[in-house]
C-alpha positions as CSV (number, residue, x, y, z in Angstrom):
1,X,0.0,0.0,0.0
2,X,1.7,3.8,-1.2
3,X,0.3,6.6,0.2
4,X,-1.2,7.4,-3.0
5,X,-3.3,4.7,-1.9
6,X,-4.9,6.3,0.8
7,X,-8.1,8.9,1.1
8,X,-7.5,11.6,0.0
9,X,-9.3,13.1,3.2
10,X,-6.7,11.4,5.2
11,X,-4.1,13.0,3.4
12,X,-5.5,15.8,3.6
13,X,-5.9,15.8,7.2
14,X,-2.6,14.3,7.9
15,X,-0.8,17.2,5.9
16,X,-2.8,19.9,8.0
17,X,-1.4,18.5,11.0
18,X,-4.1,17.0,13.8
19,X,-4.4,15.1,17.1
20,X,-3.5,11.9,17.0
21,X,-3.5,10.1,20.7
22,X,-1.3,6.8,21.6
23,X,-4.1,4.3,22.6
24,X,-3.7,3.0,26.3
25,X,-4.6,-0.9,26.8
26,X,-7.7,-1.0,29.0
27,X,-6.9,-4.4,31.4
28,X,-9.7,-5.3,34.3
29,X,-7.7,-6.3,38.0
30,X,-7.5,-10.0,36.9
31,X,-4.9,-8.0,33.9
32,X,-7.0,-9.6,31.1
33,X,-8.0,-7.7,28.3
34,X,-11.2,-5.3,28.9
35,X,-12.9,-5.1,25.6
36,X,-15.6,-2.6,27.0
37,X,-13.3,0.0,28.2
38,X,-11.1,-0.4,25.1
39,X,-14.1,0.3,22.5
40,X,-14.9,3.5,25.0
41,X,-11.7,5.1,25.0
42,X,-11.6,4.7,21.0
43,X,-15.1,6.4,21.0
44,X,-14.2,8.7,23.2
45,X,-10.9,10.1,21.0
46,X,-13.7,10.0,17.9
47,X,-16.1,12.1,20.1
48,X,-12.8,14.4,20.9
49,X,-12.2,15.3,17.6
50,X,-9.0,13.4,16.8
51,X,-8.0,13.2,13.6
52,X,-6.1,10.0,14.1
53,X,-5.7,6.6,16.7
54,X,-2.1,5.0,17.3
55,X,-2.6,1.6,18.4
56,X,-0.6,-1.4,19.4
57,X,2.2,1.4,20.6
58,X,4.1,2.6,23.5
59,X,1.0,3.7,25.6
60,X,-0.2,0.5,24.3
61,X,2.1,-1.7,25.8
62,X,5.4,-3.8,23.4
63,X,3.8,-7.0,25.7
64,X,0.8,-6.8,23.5
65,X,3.0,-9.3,21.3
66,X,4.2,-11.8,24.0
67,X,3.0,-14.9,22.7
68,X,1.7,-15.9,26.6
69,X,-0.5,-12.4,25.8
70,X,-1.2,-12.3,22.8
71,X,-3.0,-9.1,22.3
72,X,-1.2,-7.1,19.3
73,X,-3.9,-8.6,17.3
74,X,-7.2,-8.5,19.1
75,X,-6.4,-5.0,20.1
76,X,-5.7,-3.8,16.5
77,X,-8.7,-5.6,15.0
78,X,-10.8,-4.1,17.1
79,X,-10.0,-0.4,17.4
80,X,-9.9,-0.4,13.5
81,X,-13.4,-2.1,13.5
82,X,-14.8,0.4,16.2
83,X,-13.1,3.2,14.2
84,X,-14.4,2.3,10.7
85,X,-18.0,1.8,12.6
86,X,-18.0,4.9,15.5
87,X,-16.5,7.5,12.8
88,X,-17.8,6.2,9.4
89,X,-21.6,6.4,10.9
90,X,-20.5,10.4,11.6
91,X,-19.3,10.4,8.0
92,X,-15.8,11.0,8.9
93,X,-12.5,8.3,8.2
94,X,-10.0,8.6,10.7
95,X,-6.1,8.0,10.4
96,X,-5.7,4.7,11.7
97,X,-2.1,3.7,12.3
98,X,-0.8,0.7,13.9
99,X,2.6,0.1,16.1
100,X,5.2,-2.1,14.4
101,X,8.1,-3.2,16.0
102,X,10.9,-5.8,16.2
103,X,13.7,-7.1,13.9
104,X,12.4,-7.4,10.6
105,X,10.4,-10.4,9.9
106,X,8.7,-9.4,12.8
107,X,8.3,-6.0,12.0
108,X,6.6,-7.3,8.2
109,X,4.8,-9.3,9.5
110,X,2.7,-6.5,11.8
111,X,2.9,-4.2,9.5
112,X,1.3,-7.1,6.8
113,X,-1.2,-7.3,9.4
114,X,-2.1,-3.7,10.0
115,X,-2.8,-3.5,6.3
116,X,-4.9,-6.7,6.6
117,X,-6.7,-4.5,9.6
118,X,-7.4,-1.5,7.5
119,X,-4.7,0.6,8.5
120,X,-3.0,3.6,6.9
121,X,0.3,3.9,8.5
122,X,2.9,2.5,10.9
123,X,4.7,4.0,13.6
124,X,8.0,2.1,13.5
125,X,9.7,1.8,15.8
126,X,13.6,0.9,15.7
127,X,14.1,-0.3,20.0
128,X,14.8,-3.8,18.6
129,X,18.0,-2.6,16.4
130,X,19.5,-1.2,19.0
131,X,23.2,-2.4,17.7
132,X,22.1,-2.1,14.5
133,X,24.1,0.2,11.7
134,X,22.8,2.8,10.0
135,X,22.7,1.3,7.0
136,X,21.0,-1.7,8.7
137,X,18.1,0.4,10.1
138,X,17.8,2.2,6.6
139,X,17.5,-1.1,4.9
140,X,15.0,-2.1,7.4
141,X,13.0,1.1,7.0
142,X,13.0,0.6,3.2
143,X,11.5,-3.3,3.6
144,X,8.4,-1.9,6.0
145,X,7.7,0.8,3.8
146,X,7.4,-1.9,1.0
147,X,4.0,-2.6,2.8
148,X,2.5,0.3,3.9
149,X,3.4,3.9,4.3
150,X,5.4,4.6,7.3
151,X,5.8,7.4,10.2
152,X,9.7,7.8,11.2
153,X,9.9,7.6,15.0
154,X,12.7,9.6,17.2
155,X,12.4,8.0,20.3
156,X,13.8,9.2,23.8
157,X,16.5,7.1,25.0
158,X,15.4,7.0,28.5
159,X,11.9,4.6,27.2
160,X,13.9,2.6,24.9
161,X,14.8,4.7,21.9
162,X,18.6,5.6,20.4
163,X,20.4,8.5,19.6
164,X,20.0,8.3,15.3
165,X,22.3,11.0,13.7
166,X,21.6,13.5,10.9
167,X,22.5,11.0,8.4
168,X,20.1,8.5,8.8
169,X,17.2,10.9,9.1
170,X,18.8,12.7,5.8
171,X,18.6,9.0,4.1
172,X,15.3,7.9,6.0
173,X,13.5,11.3,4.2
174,X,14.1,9.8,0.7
175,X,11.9,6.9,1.1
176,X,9.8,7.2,-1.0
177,X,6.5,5.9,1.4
178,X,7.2,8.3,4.1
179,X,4.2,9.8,5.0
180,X,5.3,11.3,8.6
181,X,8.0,11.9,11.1
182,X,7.1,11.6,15.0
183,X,9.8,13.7,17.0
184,X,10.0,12.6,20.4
185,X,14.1,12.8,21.4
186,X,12.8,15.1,24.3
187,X,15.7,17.0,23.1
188,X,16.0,20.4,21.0
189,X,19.5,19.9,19.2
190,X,17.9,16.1,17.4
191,X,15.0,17.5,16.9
192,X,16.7,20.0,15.0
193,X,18.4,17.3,12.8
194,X,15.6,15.8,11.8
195,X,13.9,19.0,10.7
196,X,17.1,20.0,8.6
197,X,17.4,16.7,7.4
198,X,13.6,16.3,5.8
199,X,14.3,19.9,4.5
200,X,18.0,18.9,2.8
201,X,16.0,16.1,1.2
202,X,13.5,18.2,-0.5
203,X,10.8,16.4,1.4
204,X,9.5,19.3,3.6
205,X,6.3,19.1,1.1
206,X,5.9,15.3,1.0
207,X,6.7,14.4,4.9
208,X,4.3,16.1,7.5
209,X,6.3,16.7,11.4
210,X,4.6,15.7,14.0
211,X,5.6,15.9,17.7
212,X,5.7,13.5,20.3
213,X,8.1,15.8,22.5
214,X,5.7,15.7,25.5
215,X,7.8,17.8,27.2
216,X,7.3,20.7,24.7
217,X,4.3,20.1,23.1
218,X,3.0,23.8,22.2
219,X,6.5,25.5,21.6
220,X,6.8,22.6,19.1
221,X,3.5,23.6,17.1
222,X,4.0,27.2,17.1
223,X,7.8,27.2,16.2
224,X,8.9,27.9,12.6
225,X,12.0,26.4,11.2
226,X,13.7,28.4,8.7
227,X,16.0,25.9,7.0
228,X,18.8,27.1,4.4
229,X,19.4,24.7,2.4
230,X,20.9,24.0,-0.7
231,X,18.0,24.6,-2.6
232,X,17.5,28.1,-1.0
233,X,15.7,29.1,2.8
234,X,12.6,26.5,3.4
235,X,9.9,27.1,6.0
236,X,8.5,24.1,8.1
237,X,6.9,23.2,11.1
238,X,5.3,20.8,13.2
239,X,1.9,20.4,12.5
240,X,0.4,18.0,14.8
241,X,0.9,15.7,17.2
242,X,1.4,11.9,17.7
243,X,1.3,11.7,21.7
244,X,1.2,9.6,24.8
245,X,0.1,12.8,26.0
246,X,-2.9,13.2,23.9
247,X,-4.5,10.1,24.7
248,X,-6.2,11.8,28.1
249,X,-7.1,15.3,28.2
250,X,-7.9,15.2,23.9
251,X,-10.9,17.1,23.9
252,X,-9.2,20.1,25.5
253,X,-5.8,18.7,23.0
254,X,-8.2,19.1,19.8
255,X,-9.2,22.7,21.1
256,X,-5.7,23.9,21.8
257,X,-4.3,22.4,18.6
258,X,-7.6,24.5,16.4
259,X,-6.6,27.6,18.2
260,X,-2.7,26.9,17.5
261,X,-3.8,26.1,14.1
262,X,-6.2,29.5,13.5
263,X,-3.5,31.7,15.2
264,X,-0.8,30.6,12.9
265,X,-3.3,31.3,9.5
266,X,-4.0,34.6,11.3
267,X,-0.3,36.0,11.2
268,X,1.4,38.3,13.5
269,X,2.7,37.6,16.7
270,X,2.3,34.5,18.6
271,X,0.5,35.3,22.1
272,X,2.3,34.7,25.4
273,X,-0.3,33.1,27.0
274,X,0.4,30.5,24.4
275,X,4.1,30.4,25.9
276,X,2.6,30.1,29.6
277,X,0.6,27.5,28.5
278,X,3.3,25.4,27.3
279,X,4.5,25.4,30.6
280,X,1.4,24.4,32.3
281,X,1.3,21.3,29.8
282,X,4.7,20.4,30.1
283,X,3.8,20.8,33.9
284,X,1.1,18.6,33.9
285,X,3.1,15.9,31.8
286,X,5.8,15.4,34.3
287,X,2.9,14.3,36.6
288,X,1.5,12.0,34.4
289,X,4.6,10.6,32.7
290,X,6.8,10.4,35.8
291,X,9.4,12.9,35.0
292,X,10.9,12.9,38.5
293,X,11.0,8.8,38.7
294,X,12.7,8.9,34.9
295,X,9.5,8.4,33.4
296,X,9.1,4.8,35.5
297,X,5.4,5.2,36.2
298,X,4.7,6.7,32.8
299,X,1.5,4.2,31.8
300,X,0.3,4.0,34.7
301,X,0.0,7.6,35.3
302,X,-1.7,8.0,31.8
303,X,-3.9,4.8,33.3
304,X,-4.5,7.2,36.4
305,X,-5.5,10.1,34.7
306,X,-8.1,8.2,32.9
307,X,-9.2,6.4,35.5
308,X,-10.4,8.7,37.4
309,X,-12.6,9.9,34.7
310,X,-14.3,6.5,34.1
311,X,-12.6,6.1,30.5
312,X,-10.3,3.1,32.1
313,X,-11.4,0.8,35.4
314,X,-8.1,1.1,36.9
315,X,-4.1,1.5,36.0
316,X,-3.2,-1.9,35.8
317,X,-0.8,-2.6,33.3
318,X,0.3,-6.2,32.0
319,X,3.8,-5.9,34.2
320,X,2.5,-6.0,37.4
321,X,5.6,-4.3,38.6
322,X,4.5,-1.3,36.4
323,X,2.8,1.0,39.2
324,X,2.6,4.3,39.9
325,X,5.6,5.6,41.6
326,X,5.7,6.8,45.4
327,X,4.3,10.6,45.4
328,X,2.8,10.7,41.5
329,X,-0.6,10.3,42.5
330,X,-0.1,13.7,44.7
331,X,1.2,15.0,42.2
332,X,-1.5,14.3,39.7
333,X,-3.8,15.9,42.3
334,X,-1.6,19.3,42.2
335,X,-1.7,19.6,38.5
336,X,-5.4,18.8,38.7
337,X,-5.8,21.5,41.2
338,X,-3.7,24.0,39.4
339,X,-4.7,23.5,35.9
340,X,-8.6,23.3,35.5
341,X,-8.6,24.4,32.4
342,X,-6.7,21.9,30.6
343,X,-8.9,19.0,31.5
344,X,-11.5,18.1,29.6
345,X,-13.9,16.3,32.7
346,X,-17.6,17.7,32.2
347,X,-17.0,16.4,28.3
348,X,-16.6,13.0,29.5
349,X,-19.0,13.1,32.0
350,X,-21.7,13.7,29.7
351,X,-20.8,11.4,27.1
352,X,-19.3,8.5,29.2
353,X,-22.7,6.1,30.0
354,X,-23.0,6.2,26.0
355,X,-19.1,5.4,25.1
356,X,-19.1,2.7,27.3
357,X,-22.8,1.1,25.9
């Protein structure tokens, strides 16, 4: 599948940059898959106005594909079918993209599957090729993208990720079935190489940034890169947003994203409050994500958030070592506290009894 293959609605929508939340795993305290919850938090980022689903990734839990689990597929099959169903009877077709991971026969064969599920795109992720060379991962890359169109993936090195230099993004931008980059080094200087790379390349037009820098999530969508390259000075920027963090709190994550969106059309200076906002998020990330534990309590803290809204019937995770850490409840409470207006709580209450029908 090229990604001439797809909507053109979902191109569309991709290229204008939207909300795209990383899909927790909804578990019930015996840890066995919870097929209720699940389908309610995929109507509930429909509802929210989310362009886009990432399933079967980070949020969603690599054990998934433990054979003694076995949930990549289950999971998959079913948000695509509740997306296609939920979404396609409010006339709208959502990006659906699917986690793939592992060495590569591993990695073809999801990716075989998410196209057998309906999906648009991958996420790939390149933690298994850890010791891998460059040219390794690039050949890799290049066999994926054979199947379906792919979305690059900077991941931090403190969940699992590895430092990948200017050159392979330079090489990765050529791909022909690129479709998107997610950026989430949680670092400004890679960031940066990536965003000079896909503009060295030519590819600024054809490859749509998103962020998954939870830790700088607005000053990513309202910063423009002016790139001099050799074909002369090249605008880009980020346009959306593949995140962990987006997958609680999206209502209020589809509003703030419009308004980015409207105030960037509109010209002129960017509004401080915008700045100060950027903050509060970041803020309220380190509470959910663990920042002061080095991220160790990261799902369950997403689990938490959601929990307490009804969306998820507790914060179990399939490691049952993977808790929240001593003190990030309290501080989930303080960022509550502080920052009413990022939450998006009256929307689910009113909508929850239907999501979860």
């Amino acid at each position: 599948m090229k990604i001439q293959d797809l909507p053109a609605a979902v191109r569309e929508n991709v290229r204008r940059g939207t909300v795209i939340p990383a899909q927790p795993l909804a578990l019930d305290a015996r840890r066995k898959f919870a097929p209720r919850y699940q389908t309610a938090l995929t109507r509930y980022y429909i509802d929210a106005g989310a362009g886009g689903i990432a399933v079967g990734v980070h949020s969603t839990q690599f054990a998934i594909r433990d054979p003694s689990i076995g949930l990549f597929k289950p999971v998959l099959s079913l948000a695509s079918e509740v997306i296609d169903q939920y979404a396609g009877g409010q006339g709208r077709e959502l990006f659906k993209v699917a986690g793939v991971c592992g060495k590569t026969p591993q990695a073809v064969a999801e990716a075989q599957f998410a196209v057998s599920q309906r999906y648009h795109a991958c996420l790939l992720s390149l933690a298994a090729l850890a010791e891998s060379s460059i040219d390794d991962l690039l050949d890799h890359c290049r066999e994926v993208a054979e199947i379906m169109p792919v979305i690059g993936f900077y991941l931090q090195p403190a969940v699992g990720g590895r430092v990948l230099p200017y050159r392979f993004w330079r090489e990765f931008a050529e791909i022909e079935n690129v479709i998107a980059i997610k950026l989430a080094p949680f670092n400004r200087y890679q960031t940066l190489d990536v965003v000079r790379a896909v503009c060295d390349a030519g590819r600024e037009d054809a490859i749509t940034l998103y962020t998954g820098n939870d830790d700088n999530i607005i000053a990513d969508l309202i910063t423009p890169y002016w790139m001099v390259t050799e074909q002369g000075v090249k605008s880009v920027r980020i346009r959306g947003g593949l995140l962990g963090h987006w997958c609680v709190w999206t209502r209020a994550a589809t509003s703030l994203l419009d308004e980015i969106h409207r105030t960037i059309e509109r010209g002129g200076d960017i509004p401080s409050e915008l700045l100060s906002r950027n903050i509060e998020v970041t803020d309220c990330n380190a509470a959910f994500f663990d920042a002061a534990n080095n991220f160790a309590g990261c799902i369950p803290g997403i689990h938490e958030v959601l929990r307490r809204q009804g969306l998820l019937p507790g914060t179990w995770c399939l490691d049952p070592n993977e808790v929240l850490s001593p003190g990030q409840s309290e501080e989930i409470d303080r960022v509550l506290a502080v920052y009413p207006h990022l939450n998006d709580d009256a929307f689910v209450r009113e909508h929850l009894s239907r999501w979860l029908q």
